[in-house]
C-alpha positions as CSV (number, residue, x, y, z in Angstrom):
1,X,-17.2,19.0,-8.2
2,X,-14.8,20.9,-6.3
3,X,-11.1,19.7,-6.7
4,X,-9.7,23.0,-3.7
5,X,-9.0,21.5,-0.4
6,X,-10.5,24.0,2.0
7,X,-8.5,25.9,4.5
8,X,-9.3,23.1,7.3
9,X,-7.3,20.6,4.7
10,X,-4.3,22.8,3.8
11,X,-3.8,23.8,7.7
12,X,-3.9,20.3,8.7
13,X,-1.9,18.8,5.1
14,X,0.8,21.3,6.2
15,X,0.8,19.9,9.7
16,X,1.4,16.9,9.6
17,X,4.1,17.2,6.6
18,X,5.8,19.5,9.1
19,X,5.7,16.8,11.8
20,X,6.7,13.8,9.6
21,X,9.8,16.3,8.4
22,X,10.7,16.9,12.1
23,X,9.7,13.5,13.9
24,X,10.0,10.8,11.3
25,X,12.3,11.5,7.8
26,X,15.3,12.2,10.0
27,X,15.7,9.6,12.1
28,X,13.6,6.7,9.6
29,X,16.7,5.4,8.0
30,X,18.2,4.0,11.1
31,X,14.5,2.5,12.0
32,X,14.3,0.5,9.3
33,X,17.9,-0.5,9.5
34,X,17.0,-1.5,13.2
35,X,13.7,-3.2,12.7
36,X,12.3,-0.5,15.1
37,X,9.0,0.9,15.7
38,X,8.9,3.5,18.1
39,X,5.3,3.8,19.9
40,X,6.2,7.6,20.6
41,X,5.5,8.8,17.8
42,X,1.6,7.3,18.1
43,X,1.6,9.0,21.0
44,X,2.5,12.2,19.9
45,X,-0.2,12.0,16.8
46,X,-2.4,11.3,19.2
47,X,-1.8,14.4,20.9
48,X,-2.1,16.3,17.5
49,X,-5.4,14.4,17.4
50,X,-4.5,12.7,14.1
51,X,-5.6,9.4,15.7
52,X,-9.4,10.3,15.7
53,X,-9.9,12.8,12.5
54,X,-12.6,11.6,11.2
55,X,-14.2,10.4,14.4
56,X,-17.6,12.8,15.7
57,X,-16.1,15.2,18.3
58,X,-18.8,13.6,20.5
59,X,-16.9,9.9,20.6
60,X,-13.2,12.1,21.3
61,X,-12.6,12.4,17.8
62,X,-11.9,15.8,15.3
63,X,-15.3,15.5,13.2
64,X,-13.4,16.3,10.0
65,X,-14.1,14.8,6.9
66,X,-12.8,11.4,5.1
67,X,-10.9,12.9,2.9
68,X,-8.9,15.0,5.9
69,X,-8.1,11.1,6.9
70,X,-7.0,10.6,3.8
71,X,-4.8,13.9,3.7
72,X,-3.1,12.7,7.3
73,X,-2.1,9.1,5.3
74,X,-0.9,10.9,2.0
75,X,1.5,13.2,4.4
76,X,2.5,10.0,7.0
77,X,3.3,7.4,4.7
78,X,5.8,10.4,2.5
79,X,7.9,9.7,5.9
80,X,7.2,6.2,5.9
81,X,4.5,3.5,5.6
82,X,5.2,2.2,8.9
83,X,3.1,5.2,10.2
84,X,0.7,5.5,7.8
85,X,-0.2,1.6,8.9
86,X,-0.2,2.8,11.8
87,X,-3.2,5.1,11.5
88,X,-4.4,2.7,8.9
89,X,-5.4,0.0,11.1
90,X,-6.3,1.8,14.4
91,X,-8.5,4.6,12.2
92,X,-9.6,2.6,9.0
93,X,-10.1,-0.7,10.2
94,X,-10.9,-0.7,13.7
95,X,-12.5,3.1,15.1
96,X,-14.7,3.7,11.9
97,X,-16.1,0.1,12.2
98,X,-17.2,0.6,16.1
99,X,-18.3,4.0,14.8
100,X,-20.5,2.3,11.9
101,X,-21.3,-1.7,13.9
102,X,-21.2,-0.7,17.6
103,X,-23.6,0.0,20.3
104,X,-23.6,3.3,22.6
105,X,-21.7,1.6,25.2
106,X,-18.9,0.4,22.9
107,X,-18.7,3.8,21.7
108,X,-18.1,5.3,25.0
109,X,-15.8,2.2,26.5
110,X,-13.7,2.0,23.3
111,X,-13.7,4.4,20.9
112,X,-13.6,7.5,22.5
113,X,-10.2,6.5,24.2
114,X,-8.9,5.3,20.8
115,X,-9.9,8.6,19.4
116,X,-8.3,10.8,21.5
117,X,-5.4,8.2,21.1
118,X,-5.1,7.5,24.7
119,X,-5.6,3.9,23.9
120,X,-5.0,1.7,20.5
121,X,-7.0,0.0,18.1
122,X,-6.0,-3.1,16.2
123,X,-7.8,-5.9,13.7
124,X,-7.5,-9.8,13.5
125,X,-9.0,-11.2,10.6
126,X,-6.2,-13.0,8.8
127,X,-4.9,-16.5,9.7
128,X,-2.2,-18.7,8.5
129,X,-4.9,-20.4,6.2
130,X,-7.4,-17.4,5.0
131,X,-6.1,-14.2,3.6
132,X,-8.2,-13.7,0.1
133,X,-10.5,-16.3,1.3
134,X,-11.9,-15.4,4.4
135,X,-14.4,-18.4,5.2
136,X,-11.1,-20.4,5.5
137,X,-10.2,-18.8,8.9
138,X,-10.3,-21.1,11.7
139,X,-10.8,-19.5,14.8
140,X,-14.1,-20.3,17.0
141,X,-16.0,-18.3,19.5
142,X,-18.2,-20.5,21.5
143,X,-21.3,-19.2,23.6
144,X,-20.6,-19.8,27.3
145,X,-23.6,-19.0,29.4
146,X,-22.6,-14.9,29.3
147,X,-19.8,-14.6,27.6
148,X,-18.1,-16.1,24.4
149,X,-14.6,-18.8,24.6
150,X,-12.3,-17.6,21.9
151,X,-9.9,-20.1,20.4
152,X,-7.2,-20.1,17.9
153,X,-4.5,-17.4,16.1
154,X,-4.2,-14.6,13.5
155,X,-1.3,-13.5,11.4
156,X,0.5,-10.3,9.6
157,X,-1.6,-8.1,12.4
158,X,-0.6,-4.7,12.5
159,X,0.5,-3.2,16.0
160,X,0.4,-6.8,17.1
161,X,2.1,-5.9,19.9
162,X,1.3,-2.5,20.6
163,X,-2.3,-2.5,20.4
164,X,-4.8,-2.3,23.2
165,X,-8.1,-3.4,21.8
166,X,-8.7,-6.0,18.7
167,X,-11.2,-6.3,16.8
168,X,-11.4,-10.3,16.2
169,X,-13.3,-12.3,13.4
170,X,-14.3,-15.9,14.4
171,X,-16.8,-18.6,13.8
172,X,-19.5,-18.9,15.6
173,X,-21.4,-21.6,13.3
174,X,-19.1,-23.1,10.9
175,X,-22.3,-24.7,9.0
176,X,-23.4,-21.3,8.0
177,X,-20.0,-20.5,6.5
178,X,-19.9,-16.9,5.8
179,X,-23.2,-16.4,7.8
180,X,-21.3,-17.9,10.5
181,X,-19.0,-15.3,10.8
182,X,-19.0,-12.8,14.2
183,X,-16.6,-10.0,15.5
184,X,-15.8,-9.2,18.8
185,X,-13.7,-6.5,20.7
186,X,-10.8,-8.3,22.6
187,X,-8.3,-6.6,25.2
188,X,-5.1,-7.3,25.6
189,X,-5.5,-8.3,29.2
190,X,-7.7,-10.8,28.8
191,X,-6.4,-13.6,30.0
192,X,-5.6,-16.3,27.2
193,X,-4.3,-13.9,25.0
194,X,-0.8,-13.4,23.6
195,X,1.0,-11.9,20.6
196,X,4.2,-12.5,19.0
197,X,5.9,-10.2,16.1
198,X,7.1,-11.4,12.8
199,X,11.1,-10.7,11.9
200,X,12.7,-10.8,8.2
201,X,9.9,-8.7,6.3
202,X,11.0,-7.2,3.3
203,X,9.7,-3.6,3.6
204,X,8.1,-1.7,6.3
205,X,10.7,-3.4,8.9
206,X,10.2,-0.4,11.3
207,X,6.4,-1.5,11.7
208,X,5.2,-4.1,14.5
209,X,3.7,-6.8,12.7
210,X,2.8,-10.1,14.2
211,X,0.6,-12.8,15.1
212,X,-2.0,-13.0,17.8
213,X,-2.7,-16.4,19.8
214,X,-6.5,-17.0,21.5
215,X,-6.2,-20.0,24.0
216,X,-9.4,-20.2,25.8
217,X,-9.8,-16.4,26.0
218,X,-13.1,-15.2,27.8
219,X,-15.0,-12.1,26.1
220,X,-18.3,-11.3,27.5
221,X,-21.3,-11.1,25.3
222,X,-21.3,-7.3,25.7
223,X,-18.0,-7.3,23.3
224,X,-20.0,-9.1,21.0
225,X,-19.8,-6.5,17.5
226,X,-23.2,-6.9,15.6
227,X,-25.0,-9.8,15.9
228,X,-24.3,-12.9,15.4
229,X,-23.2,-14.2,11.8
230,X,-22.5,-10.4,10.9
231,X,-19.2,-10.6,11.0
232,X,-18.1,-11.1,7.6
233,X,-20.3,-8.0,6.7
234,X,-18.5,-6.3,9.6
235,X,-15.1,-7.1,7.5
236,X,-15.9,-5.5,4.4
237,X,-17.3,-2.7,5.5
238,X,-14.1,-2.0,7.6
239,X,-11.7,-3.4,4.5
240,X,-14.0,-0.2,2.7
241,X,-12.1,2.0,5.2
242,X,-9.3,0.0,5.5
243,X,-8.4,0.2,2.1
244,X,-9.7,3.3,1.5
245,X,-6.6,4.7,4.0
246,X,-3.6,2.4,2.6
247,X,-5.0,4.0,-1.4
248,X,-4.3,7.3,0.6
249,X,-1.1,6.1,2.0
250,X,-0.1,5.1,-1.9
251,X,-0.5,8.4,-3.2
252,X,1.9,9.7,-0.2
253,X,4.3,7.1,-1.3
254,X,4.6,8.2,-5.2
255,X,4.8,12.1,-3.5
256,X,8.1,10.5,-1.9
257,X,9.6,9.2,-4.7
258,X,9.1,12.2,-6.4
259,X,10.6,14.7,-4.2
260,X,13.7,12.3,-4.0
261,X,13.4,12.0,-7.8
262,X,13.6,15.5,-8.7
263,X,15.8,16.1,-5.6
264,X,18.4,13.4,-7.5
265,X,17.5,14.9,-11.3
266,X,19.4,18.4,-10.3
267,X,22.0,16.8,-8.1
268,X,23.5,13.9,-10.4
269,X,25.1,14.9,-14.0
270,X,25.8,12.7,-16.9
271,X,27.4,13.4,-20.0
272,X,28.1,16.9,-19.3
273,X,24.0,17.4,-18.3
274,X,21.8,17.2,-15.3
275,X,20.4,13.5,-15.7
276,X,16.8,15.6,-15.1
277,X,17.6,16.9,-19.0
278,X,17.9,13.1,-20.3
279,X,14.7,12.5,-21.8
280,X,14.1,8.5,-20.8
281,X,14.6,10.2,-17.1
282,X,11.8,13.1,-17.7
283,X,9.6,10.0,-18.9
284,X,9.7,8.4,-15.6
285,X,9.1,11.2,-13.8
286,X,6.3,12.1,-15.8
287,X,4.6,8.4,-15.3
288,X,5.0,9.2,-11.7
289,X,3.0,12.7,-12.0
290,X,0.2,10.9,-14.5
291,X,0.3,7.9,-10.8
292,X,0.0,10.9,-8.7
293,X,-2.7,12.6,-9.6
294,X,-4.5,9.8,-10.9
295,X,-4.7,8.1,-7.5
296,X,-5.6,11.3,-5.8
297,X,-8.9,11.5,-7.8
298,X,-9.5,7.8,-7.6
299,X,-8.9,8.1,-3.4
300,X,-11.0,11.6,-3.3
301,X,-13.5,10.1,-5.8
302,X,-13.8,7.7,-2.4
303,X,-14.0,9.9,0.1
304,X,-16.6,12.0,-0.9
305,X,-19.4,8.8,-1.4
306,X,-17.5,8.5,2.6
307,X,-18.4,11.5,3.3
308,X,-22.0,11.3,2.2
309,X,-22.3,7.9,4.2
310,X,-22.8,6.0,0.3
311,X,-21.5,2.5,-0.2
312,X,-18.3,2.9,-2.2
313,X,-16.6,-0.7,-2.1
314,X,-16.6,-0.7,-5.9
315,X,-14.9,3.3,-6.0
316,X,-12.5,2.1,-2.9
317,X,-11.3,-0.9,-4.3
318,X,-10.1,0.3,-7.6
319,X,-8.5,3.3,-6.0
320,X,-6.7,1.0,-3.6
321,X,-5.7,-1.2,-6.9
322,X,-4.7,1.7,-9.0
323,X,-3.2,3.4,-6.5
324,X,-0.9,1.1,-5.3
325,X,0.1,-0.2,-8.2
326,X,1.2,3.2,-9.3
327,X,3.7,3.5,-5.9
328,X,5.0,0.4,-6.4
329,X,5.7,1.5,-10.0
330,X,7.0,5.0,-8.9
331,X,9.2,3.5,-6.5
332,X,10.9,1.4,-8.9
333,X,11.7,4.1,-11.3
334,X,13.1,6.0,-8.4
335,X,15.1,3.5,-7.5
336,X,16.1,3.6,-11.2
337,X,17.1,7.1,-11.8
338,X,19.3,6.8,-8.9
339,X,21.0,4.1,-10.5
340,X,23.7,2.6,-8.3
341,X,22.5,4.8,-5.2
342,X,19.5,3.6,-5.5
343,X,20.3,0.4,-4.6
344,X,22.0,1.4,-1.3
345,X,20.3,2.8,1.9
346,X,22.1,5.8,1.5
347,X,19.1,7.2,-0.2
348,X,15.4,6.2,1.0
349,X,14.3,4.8,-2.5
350,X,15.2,1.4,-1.8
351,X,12.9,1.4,1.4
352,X,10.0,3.0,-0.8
353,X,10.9,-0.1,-3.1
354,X,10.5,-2.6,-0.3
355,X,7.8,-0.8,1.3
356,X,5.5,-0.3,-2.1
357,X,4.9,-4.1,-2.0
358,X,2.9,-4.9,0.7
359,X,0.2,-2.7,0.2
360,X,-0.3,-4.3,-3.3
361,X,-0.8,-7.8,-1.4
362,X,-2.7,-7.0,1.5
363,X,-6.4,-5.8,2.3
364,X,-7.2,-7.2,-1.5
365,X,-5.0,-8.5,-3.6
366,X,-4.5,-6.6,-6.8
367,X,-5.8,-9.9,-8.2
368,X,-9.0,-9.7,-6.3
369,X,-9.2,-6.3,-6.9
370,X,-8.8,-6.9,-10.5
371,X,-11.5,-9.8,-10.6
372,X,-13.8,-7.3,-8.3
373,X,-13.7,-4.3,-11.1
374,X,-14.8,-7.0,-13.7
375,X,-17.7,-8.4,-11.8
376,X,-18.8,-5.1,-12.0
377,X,-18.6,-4.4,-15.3
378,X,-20.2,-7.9,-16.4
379,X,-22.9,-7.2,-13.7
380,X,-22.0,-10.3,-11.8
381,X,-21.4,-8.0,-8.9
382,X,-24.2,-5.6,-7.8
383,X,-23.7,-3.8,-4.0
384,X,-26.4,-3.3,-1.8
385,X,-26.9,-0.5,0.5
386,X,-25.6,-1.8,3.8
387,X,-28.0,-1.7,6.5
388,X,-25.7,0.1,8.9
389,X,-24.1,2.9,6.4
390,X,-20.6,4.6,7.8
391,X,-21.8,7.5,9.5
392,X,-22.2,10.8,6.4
393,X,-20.1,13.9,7.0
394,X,-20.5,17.0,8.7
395,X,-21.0,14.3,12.2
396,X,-22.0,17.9,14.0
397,X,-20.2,21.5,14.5
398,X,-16.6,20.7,14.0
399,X,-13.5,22.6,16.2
400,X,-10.7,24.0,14.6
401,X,-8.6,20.6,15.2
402,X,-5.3,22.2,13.8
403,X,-5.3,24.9,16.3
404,X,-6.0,22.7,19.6
């Protein structure tokens, strides 16, 4: 095992920590104030084609590794987990599962676009009435001579109102529950469809988050994702990818409230000493360093079964658990050792505090995550090799995406 990140990695880990210290950190305080998400600053990833980096370069994307991706959430979610959600959901959930589930022409039609960040990727599979349990969800798409009548709503979508393509999850034979499942690839345009965004969230109040309304909408059969009654296969693989990302985004988040931490330790004296000298202080910071490095190997660990195209929904899943868990915890002890201040928005720790707790509710629960790492220790959970495997790393020769 090799723990280095190669020159590739650092070039493009010191990219993007320069952009999010440039474009996000100084102006992410009065975002989150505001409730605002500005769609600038997807297009200007975009342009440093962080929208498609693990994408083949052949389908618009940088061909780096997994791992890279998971470099790019580390560095965007340290300004903020708006952006890190961002690329979350367009990359993780929605790119990488056209990539693995679609045909040649999907490929072409939506995810080179995507990948070159010239258009916006989404995914709809929660509803008002499935979250953990996804055979719950309600929405129907009935055949209609060529094309497929889509019906009902979604809710907590990311970039609900921002995105340009959805990937949608809806019945098309409710008797075959799970079997019954099927994605399809929805534009916005398509008549029918609407969004709406969600106010009052507690954290990440600079992302666009929302709900997505189907009345009657019309996708031809081409948009179909899979087959039929693949769709709930379709899910997990992208929740693999999904999760995979917002584990990566964790780590970024403990890096935050650790530089603020440390930044606050030297600043701050009590009782005649620097409050970094108290030794209940050094204890927390030292519970965040034990997080941090723990969840990097856990998210790494992940990436690598990525990148040679293995199944790794047991490997994902507990670094998404562990990892999160470990922000959520390191964001409450920063809050801590600011005391007082860290209770005000003068200092960023009370957004990391807010922010911390989403990602340990969705894409998995860290209940189901819990009961998932038990089924497979008692053996009552045993994956198989999926029959369309994410696509193994090196795609083909890559370019030197840092210097573009």
């Amino acid at each position: 095992m090799n723990f280095d990140y190669t020159e590739e990695q650092d070039m493009l880990r010191k990219m993007v920590r320069s952009f999010v210290d440039k474009e996000i950190i100084p102006y992410m305080q009065e975002w989150d104030v505001n409730g605002q998400f500005d769609p600038i600053i997807i297009d200007r990833l975009g342009k440093l084609n962080l929208m498609g980096v693990c994408i083949p370069e052949k389908y618009g994307g940088s061909g780096m590794d997994y791992n890279s991706l998971a470099i790019v959430c580390e560095e965007l979610e340290r300004g903020d987990t708006a952006f890190r959600t961002a690329v979350s959901v367009h990359t993780g959930l929605n790119s990488l599962t056209i990539l693995q589930w679609g045909t040649e022409e999907q490929k072409l039609k939506y995810l080179v676009p995507q990948a070159k960040g010239e258009k916006i990727g989404a995914f709809g599979l929660t509803e008002p009435g499935a979250g953990s349990d996804v055979a719950a969800l309600t929405t129907t798409a009935v055949k209609d001579g060529d094309d497929y009548i889509i019906n009902g709503s979604k809710t907590w979508i990311s970039l609900c109102d921002i995105a340009d393509h959805f990937l949608v999850f809806a019945y098309t034979d409710k008797t075959k529950k799970h079997h019954g499942i099927s994605a399809f690839i929805v534009e916005r345009t398509t008549p029918g469809f609407s969004s709406r965004a969600i106010k009052g969230k507690l954290g990440i109040r600079s992302g666009n988050t929302g709900e997505l309304f189907f009345d009657q909408v019309r996708v031809p059969k081409e948009n179909l994702l899979g087959k039929e009654g693949e769709g709930f296969k379709i899910a997990m693989s992208a929740l693999d990818n999904g999760r995979f990302t917002v584990a990566a985004g964790a780590v970024g988040l403990i890096m935050a409230s650790i530089e603020e931490s440390v930044k606050y330790c030297h600043e701050r004296k009590t009782f005649g000493k620097d409050i970094g000298k108290h030794q209940l202080v050094q204890q927390m910071i030292a519970n965040m360093e034990a997080g941090l490095q723990m969840s990097r190997l856990l998210v790494y660990r992940a990436g690598e079964l990525k990148n040679q195209g293995k199944r790794n929904t047991r490997e994902t899943s507990l670094a998404k658990w562990q990892a999160c868990d470990f922000a959520n915890k390191a964001a409450d002890d920063a809050v801590q050792i600011h005391g007082a201040y860290g209770y005000s928005s003068e200092y960023p720790v009370e957004r990391f505090l807010r922010n911390s707790k989403a990602p340990v509710i969705y894409e998995g629960t860290r209940e189901i995550h819990t009961i998932m790492q038990a089924e497979y220790v008692l053996g009552f959970r045993n994956d198989k090799p999926l029959n369309q495997p994410l696509p193994a790393w090196p795609f083909e020769q890559n370019k030197d995406m840092v210097n573009s």
